[in-house]
C-alpha positions as CSV (number, residue, x, y, z in Angstrom):
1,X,58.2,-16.8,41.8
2,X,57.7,-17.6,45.2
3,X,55.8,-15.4,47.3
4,X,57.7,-14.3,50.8
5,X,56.7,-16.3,53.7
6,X,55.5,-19.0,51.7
7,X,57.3,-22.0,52.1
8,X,57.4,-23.9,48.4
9,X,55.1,-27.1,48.1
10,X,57.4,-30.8,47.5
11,X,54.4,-32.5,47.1
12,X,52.6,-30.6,44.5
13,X,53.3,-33.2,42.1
14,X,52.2,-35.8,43.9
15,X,49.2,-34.3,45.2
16,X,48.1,-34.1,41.5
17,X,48.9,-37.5,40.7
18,X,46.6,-38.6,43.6
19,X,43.8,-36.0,42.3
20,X,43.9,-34.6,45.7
21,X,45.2,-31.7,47.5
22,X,45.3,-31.5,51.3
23,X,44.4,-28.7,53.4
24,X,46.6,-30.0,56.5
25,X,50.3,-30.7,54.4
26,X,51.3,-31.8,58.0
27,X,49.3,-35.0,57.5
28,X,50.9,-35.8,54.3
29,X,54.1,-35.6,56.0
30,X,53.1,-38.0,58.4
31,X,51.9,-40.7,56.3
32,X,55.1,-40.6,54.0
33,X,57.2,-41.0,57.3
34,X,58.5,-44.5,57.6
35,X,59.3,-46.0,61.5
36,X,63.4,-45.9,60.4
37,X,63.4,-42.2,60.0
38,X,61.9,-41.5,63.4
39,X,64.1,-43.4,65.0
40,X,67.2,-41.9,63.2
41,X,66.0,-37.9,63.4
42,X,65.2,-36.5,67.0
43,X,61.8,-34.6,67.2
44,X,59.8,-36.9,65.3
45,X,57.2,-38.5,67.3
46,X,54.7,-40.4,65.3
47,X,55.4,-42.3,62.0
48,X,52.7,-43.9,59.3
49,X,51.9,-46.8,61.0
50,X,48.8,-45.9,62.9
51,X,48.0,-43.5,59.7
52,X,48.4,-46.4,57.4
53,X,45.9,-48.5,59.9
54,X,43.1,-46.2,59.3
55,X,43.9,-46.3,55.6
56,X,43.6,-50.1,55.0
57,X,40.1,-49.6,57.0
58,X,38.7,-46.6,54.7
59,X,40.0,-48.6,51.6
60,X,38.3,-51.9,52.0
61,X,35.1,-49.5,53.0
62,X,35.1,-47.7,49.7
63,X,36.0,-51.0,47.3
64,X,33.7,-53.2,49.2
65,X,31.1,-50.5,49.0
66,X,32.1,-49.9,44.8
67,X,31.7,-53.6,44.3
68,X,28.5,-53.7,46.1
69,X,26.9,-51.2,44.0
70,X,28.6,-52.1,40.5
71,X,27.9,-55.9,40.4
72,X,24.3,-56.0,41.5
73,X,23.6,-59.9,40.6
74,X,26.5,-61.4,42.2
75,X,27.2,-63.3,45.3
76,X,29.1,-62.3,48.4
77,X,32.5,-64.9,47.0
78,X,32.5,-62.9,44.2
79,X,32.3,-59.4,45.7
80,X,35.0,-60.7,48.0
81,X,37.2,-61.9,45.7
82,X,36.9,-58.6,43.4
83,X,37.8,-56.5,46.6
84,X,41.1,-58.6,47.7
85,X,42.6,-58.3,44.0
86,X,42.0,-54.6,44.3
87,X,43.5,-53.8,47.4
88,X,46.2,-56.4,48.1
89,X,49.3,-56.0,48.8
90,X,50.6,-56.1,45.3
91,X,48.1,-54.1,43.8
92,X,48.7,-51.4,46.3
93,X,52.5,-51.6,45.6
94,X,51.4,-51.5,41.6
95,X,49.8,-47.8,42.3
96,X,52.2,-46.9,44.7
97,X,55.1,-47.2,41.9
98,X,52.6,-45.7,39.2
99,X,53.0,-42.1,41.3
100,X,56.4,-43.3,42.1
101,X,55.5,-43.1,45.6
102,X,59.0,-43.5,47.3
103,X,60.4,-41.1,46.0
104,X,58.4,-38.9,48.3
105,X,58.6,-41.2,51.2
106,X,60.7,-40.2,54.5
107,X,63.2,-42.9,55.2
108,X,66.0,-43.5,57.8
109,X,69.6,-43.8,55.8
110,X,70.0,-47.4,56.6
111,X,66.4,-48.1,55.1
112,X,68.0,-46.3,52.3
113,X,70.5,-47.6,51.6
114,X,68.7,-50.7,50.9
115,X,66.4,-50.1,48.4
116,X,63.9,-48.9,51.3
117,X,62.2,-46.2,48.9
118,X,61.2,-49.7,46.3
119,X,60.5,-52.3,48.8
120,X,56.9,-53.3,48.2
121,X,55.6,-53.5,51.9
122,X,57.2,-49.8,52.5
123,X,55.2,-48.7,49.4
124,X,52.4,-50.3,50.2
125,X,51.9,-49.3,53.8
126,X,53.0,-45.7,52.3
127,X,49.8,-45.8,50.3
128,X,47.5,-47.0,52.7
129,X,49.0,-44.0,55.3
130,X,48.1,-41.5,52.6
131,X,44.6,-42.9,52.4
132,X,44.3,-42.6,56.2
133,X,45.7,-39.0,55.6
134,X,42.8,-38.2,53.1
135,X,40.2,-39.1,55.5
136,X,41.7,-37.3,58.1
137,X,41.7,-34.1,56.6
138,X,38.3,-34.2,54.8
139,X,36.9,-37.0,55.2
140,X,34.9,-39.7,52.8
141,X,34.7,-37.3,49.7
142,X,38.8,-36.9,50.0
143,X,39.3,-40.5,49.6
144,X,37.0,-41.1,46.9
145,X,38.9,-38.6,44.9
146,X,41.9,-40.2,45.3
147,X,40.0,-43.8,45.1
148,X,38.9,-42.5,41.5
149,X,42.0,-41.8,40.0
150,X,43.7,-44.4,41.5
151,X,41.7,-47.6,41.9
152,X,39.2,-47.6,39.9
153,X,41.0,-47.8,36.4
154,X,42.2,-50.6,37.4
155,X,38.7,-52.2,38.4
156,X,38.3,-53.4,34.8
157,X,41.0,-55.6,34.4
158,X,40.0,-57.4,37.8
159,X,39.4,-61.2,37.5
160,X,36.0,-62.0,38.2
161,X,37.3,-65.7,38.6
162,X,36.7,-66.2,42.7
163,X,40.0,-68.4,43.1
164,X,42.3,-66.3,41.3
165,X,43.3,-64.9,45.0
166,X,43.6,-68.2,46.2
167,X,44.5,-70.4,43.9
168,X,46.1,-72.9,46.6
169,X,43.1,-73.3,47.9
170,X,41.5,-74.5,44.7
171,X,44.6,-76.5,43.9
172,X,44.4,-78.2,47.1
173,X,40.7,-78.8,46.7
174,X,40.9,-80.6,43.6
175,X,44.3,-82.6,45.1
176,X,42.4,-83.4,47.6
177,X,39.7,-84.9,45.0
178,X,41.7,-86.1,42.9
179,X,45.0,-88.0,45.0
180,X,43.6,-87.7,48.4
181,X,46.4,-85.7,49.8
182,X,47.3,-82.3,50.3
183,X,49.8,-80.5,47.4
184,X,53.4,-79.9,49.0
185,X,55.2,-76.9,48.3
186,X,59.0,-77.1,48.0
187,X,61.2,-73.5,47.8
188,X,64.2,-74.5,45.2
189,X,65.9,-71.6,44.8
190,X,66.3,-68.1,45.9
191,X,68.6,-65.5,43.9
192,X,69.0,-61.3,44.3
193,X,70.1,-59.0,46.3
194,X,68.6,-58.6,49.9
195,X,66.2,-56.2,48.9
196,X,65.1,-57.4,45.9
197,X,65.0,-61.4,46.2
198,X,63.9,-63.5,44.1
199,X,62.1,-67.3,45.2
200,X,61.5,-70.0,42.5
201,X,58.6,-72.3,44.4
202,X,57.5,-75.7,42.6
203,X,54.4,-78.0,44.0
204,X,54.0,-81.6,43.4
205,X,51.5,-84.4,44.6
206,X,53.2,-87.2,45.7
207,X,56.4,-88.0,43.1
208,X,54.8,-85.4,40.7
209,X,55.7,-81.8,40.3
210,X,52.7,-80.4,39.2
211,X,54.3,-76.3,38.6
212,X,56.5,-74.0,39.3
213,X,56.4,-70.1,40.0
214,X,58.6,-66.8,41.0
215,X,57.8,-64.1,43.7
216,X,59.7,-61.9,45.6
217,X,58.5,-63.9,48.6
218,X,57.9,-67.4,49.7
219,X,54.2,-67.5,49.7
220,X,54.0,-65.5,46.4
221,X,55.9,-68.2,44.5
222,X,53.9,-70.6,46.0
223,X,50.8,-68.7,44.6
224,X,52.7,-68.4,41.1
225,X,53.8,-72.2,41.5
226,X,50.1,-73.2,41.8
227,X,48.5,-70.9,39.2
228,X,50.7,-72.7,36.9
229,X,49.5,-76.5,38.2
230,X,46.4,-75.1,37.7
231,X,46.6,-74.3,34.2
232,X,47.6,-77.4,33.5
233,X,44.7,-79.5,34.9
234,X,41.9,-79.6,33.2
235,X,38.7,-78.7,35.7
Protein backbone atom coordinates (compact mmCIF):
# COMPACT_ATOMS: atom_id res chain seq x y z
CA UNK A 1 0.00 0.00 0.00
CA UNK A 2 1.13 3.24 -0.70
CA UNK A 3 1.27 5.70 1.90
CA UNK A 4 -0.63 9.23 1.04
CA UNK A 5 1.68 11.92 -0.15
CA UNK A 6 4.21 9.59 -1.05
CA UNK A 7 4.92 9.42 -4.50
CA UNK A 8 5.82 5.52 -5.49
CA UNK A 9 9.69 4.86 -6.18
CA UNK A 10 10.39 3.63 -10.39
CA UNK A 11 13.75 3.11 -9.59
CA UNK A 12 13.63 0.87 -6.66
CA UNK A 13 14.62 -1.90 -8.69
CA UNK A 14 17.32 -0.50 -10.06
CA UNK A 15 18.64 1.12 -7.19
CA UNK A 16 19.03 -2.53 -5.83
CA UNK A 17 20.66 -3.83 -8.65
CA UNK A 18 23.27 -1.02 -8.30
CA UNK A 19 23.53 -1.87 -4.39
CA UNK A 20 22.82 1.72 -3.85
CA UNK A 21 20.00 3.87 -2.78
CA UNK A 22 20.08 7.69 -3.28
CA UNK A 23 19.05 10.16 -0.79
CA UNK A 24 18.51 12.97 -3.66
CA UNK A 25 16.09 10.74 -6.37
CA UNK A 26 16.36 14.04 -8.36
CA UNK A 27 19.90 13.14 -9.24
CA UNK A 28 19.14 9.88 -10.50
CA UNK A 29 16.71 11.46 -12.69
CA UNK A 30 19.23 13.51 -14.05
CA UNK A 31 21.72 11.16 -15.00
CA UNK A 32 19.13 8.73 -16.80
CA UNK A 33 18.15 11.92 -18.89
CA UNK A 34 19.58 11.68 -22.39
CA UNK A 35 20.23 15.29 -24.52
CA UNK A 36 17.06 14.10 -27.01
CA UNK A 37 14.61 14.24 -24.32
CA UNK A 38 15.49 17.77 -23.15
CA UNK A 39 15.18 18.97 -26.24
CA UNK A 40 11.80 17.40 -27.02
CA UNK A 41 10.07 18.15 -23.31
CA UNK A 42 9.98 21.88 -22.25
CA UNK A 43 11.18 22.47 -18.59
CA UNK A 44 14.08 20.38 -18.66
CA UNK A 45 17.27 22.20 -18.34
CA UNK A 46 20.17 19.96 -17.75
CA UNK A 47 20.65 16.46 -19.24
CA UNK A 48 23.54 13.59 -18.17
CA UNK A 49 26.19 14.85 -20.02
CA UNK A 50 28.06 16.99 -17.45
CA UNK A 51 26.80 14.18 -14.82
CA UNK A 52 28.33 11.48 -16.92
CA UNK A 53 31.78 13.77 -17.07
CA UNK A 54 32.17 13.50 -13.38
CA UNK A 55 31.40 9.86 -13.63
CA UNK A 56 34.08 8.76 -16.11
CA UNK A 57 36.54 10.82 -13.56
CA UNK A 58 35.38 9.08 -10.15
CA UNK A 59 35.47 5.64 -12.15
CA UNK A 60 38.95 5.65 -13.44
CA UNK A 61 39.80 7.03 -9.69
CA UNK A 62 38.36 4.07 -7.99
CA UNK A 63 39.77 1.20 -10.67
CA UNK A 64 43.06 2.77 -10.97
CA UNK A 65 43.17 3.01 -7.21
CA UNK A 66 41.65 -1.03 -6.92
CA UNK A 67 44.36 -1.99 -9.29
CA UNK A 68 47.04 -0.16 -7.43
CA UNK A 69 46.27 -1.90 -4.24
CA UNK A 70 45.40 -5.53 -5.61
CA UNK A 71 48.49 -6.10 -7.95
CA UNK A 72 51.30 -4.97 -5.67
CA UNK A 73 54.28 -6.33 -7.96
CA UNK A 74 53.32 -5.06 -11.24
CA UNK A 75 54.33 -2.26 -13.38
CA UNK A 76 52.50 0.87 -14.40
CA UNK A 77 51.58 -1.05 -18.36
CA UNK A 78 50.06 -3.53 -16.54
CA UNK A 79 47.91 -1.51 -14.08
CA UNK A 80 47.01 0.52 -17.17
CA UNK A 81 46.03 -1.99 -19.14
CA UNK A 82 43.82 -3.75 -16.33
CA UNK A 83 42.00 -0.32 -15.81
CA UNK A 84 41.10 0.38 -19.62
CA UNK A 85 39.50 -3.34 -19.99
CA UNK A 86 37.54 -2.49 -16.94
CA UNK A 87 36.08 0.62 -17.79
CA UNK A 88 35.90 0.94 -21.60
CA UNK A 89 33.39 1.59 -23.48
CA UNK A 90 32.22 -1.98 -24.00
CA UNK A 91 32.65 -3.11 -20.62
CA UNK A 92 30.54 -0.19 -19.36
CA UNK A 93 27.83 -1.08 -21.94
CA UNK A 94 28.27 -4.98 -20.74
CA UNK A 95 27.07 -3.72 -17.01
CA UNK A 96 24.80 -1.28 -18.28
CA UNK A 97 22.68 -4.10 -20.04
CA UNK A 98 23.30 -6.58 -16.96
CA UNK A 99 20.77 -3.91 -14.91
CA UNK A 100 19.12 -3.47 -18.16
CA UNK A 101 19.91 0.11 -17.81
CA UNK A 102 17.78 1.60 -20.71
CA UNK A 103 14.96 0.60 -19.74
CA UNK A 104 15.10 3.30 -17.07
CA UNK A 105 16.76 5.84 -19.21
CA UNK A 106 14.84 9.18 -20.34
CA UNK A 107 14.83 9.38 -24.01
CA UNK A 108 13.34 11.81 -26.75
CA UNK A 109 10.73 9.67 -29.15
CA UNK A 110 12.98 9.91 -32.11
CA UNK A 111 15.94 8.45 -29.93
CA UNK A 112 13.32 5.89 -29.39
CA UNK A 113 12.28 4.96 -31.94
CA UNK A 114 15.69 3.86 -32.94
CA UNK A 115 16.76 1.59 -30.62
CA UNK A 116 18.06 4.64 -28.40
CA UNK A 117 17.33 2.69 -24.98
CA UNK A 118 20.20 -0.33 -26.59
CA UNK A 119 22.61 1.79 -28.27
CA UNK A 120 25.95 1.21 -26.56
CA UNK A 121 27.25 4.80 -26.24
CA UNK A 122 23.61 5.91 -24.72
CA UNK A 123 24.13 3.06 -22.20
CA UNK A 124 27.37 3.68 -21.52
CA UNK A 125 27.32 7.38 -20.95
CA UNK A 126 23.99 6.43 -18.83
CA UNK A 127 26.24 4.48 -16.52
CA UNK A 128 28.99 6.77 -16.16
CA UNK A 129 26.05 9.74 -15.31
CA UNK A 130 24.78 7.47 -12.54
CA UNK A 131 28.29 7.16 -11.19
CA UNK A 132 28.69 11.00 -11.21
CA UNK A 133 25.20 10.86 -9.51
CA UNK A 134 26.56 8.54 -6.63
CA UNK A 135 29.27 10.84 -5.86
CA UNK A 136 27.12 13.62 -5.87
CA UNK A 137 24.94 12.66 -3.33
CA UNK A 138 27.34 10.91 -0.85
CA UNK A 139 30.30 10.98 -2.05
CA UNK A 140 33.36 8.31 -2.35
CA UNK A 141 31.64 5.57 -0.11
CA UNK A 142 28.37 5.79 -2.58
CA UNK A 143 30.38 4.85 -5.51
CA UNK A 144 32.30 2.12 -4.02
CA UNK A 145 29.12 0.53 -3.26
CA UNK A 146 27.99 0.54 -6.51
CA UNK A 147 31.82 -0.11 -7.80
CA UNK A 148 31.41 -3.46 -5.67
CA UNK A 149 28.58 -4.89 -7.16
CA UNK A 150 29.17 -3.81 -10.28
CA UNK A 151 32.87 -3.83 -11.38
CA UNK A 152 34.51 -5.79 -9.39
CA UNK A 153 33.05 -9.32 -10.36
CA UNK A 154 34.12 -8.76 -13.35
CA UNK A 155 37.84 -7.89 -12.28
CA UNK A 156 38.67 -11.57 -12.37
CA UNK A 157 38.14 -12.37 -15.75
CA UNK A 158 40.37 -9.28 -16.79
CA UNK A 159 43.29 -10.02 -19.13
CA UNK A 160 46.42 -9.36 -17.47
CA UNK A 161 47.96 -9.54 -21.19
CA UNK A 162 49.09 -5.60 -21.63
CA UNK A 163 48.12 -5.53 -25.51
CA UNK A 164 44.90 -7.11 -25.33
CA UNK A 165 43.44 -3.26 -25.39
CA UNK A 166 45.57 -2.57 -28.10
CA UNK A 167 46.18 -5.21 -30.10
CA UNK A 168 46.91 -2.88 -33.32
CA UNK A 169 49.46 -1.62 -31.72
CA UNK A 170 51.26 -4.86 -31.16
CA UNK A 171 50.21 -6.07 -34.54
CA UNK A 172 51.72 -3.10 -36.07
CA UNK A 173 54.87 -3.47 -34.00
CA UNK A 174 55.62 -6.87 -35.06
CA UNK A 175 54.62 -5.73 -39.01
CA UNK A 176 56.75 -3.33 -38.60
CA UNK A 177 59.52 -6.05 -37.52
CA UNK A 178 58.74 -8.33 -39.52
CA UNK A 179 57.70 -6.63 -43.32
CA UNK A 180 58.82 -3.14 -42.62
CA UNK A 181 55.51 -1.63 -43.26
CA UNK A 182 52.62 -0.63 -41.46
CA UNK A 183 49.31 -3.32 -41.46
CA UNK A 184 46.35 -1.74 -43.61
CA UNK A 185 43.01 -2.05 -42.53
CA UNK A 186 40.29 -2.46 -45.28
CA UNK A 187 36.25 -2.25 -44.07
CA UNK A 188 34.52 -5.02 -46.47
CA UNK A 189 31.31 -5.02 -45.52
CA UNK A 190 28.71 -3.44 -43.32
CA UNK A 191 25.13 -5.20 -42.79
CA UNK A 192 22.07 -4.21 -40.06
CA UNK A 193 19.86 -1.87 -39.38
CA UNK A 194 21.02 1.74 -38.47
CA UNK A 195 21.01 1.14 -35.01
CA UNK A 196 22.46 -1.90 -34.75
CA UNK A 197 25.21 -2.24 -37.64
CA UNK A 198 27.33 -4.54 -38.18
CA UNK A 199 31.25 -3.95 -39.80
CA UNK A 200 33.26 -6.96 -41.07
CA UNK A 201 37.07 -5.32 -41.06
CA UNK A 202 40.08 -7.59 -42.55
CA UNK A 203 43.96 -6.45 -42.31
CA UNK A 204 46.62 -7.57 -44.57
CA UNK A 205 50.47 -6.64 -45.12
CA UNK A 206 51.22 -6.00 -48.39
CA UNK A 207 49.17 -8.85 -50.79
CA UNK A 208 48.44 -10.75 -47.59
CA UNK A 209 45.33 -10.64 -45.46
CA UNK A 210 46.53 -11.51 -42.29
CA UNK A 211 42.55 -11.59 -40.33
CA UNK A 212 39.43 -10.59 -40.22
CA UNK A 213 36.92 -9.36 -37.46
CA UNK A 214 33.19 -7.93 -36.65
CA UNK A 215 32.14 -4.87 -34.38
CA UNK A 216 29.39 -2.67 -34.34
CA UNK A 217 31.91 0.04 -35.37
CA UNK A 218 34.76 0.60 -37.64
CA UNK A 219 37.50 0.72 -35.25
CA UNK A 220 36.06 -2.30 -33.25
CA UNK A 221 36.35 -4.63 -36.23
CA UNK A 222 39.57 -3.37 -36.89
CA UNK A 223 40.42 -4.43 -33.17
CA UNK A 224 38.61 -7.92 -33.83
CA UNK A 225 40.41 -8.05 -37.37
CA UNK A 226 43.80 -7.81 -35.60
CA UNK A 227 43.20 -10.06 -32.58
CA UNK A 228 42.68 -12.57 -35.11
CA UNK A 229 46.19 -11.78 -37.15
CA UNK A 230 47.49 -12.06 -34.04
CA UNK A 231 46.54 -15.43 -33.18
CA UNK A 232 47.82 -16.60 -35.95
CA UNK A 233 51.46 -15.38 -35.71
CA UNK A 234 53.45 -17.00 -33.71
CA UNK A 235 55.45 -14.33 -31.23
Amino acid sequence: MVLFGRKPNPYRELERQLGYTFKNRALLEKALTHRSFRFEQHGIEHDNQRLEFLGDAVLCLLTAAHMYARYEDKDEGFLTSLRSQMISGKALTERARLIDLGRYLRIGKGEDQSGGRQRASNLADALEAVIGAAYLDRGVKAVEKIFKVLFLPAATALDGDVWAINPKGRLQELAQHRWHHAPVYRTVRQEGPAHDMVFTAEVSAGDTVLGEGQGHTKRDAEMAAARAALLKMPE
